[in-house]
N, C-alpha and C positions, 0 to 999 in steps of 0.2 A: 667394512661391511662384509659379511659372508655372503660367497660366490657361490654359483651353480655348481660349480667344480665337486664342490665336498657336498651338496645337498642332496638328500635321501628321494627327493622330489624328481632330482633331472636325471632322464638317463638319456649317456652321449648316445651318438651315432655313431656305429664300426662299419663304416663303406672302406670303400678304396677309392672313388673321385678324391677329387682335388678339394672341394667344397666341403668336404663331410672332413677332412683333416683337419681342419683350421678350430677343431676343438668345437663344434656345433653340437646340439642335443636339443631337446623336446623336456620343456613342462611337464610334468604329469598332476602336479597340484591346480591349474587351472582347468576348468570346465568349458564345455560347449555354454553358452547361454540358452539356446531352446531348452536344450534339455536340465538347466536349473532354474527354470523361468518357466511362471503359467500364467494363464488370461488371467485380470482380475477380475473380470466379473463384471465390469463396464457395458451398456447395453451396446455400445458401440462394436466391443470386441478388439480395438486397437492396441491394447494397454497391456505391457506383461510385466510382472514384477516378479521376484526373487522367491522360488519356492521354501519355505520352513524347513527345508531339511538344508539349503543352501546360506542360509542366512548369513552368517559368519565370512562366507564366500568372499575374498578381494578380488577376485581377478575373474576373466570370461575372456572365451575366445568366442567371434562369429566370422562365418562368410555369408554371403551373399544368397545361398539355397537354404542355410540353417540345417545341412548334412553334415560335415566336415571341417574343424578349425582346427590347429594346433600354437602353440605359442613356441615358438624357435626360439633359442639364446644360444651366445658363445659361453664358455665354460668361464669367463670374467665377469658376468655377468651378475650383480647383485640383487638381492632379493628381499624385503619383508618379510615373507611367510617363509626364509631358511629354515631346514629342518637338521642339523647333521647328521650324515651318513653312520652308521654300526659300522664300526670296523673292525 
């Protein structure tokens, strides 16, 4: 399976901790869910589904305020939506 490593998708992290060495990096192909997600229209207002531009969408990040998610992998990390990197 192709890894994060070579994917056009992840970019690592260049800290200096100890934590950011061990080859860690950030998604950029997954999405916040609020923001690829709308009400459907239910009178209730409970209900959100997948907005038409996301459709295709596999993957969503959430937390708990629906400000701020990201999806963290190690550079081993395999993926479905690999994209390889231009080199």
């Amino acid at each position: 399976m192709k890894t994060c490593e070579t994917c056009s998708h992840w970019e690592r992290w260049n800290k200096d901790e100890y934590e950011f060495k061990v080859g860690m990096g950030e998604c950029m192909m997954v999405v916040l869910w609020w923001d690829a997600s709308e009400w459907d229209g239910d009178k209730n207002g409970y209900n959100r589904i997948i907005s038409p531009k996301y459709k295709d969408q596999k993957a969503f990040t959430q937390d708990g305020s629906d400000y701020s998610a990201a999806l963290y992998t190690r550079k081993d990390f395999g993926c479905v939506e690999h994209k390889e990197k231009n080199t």
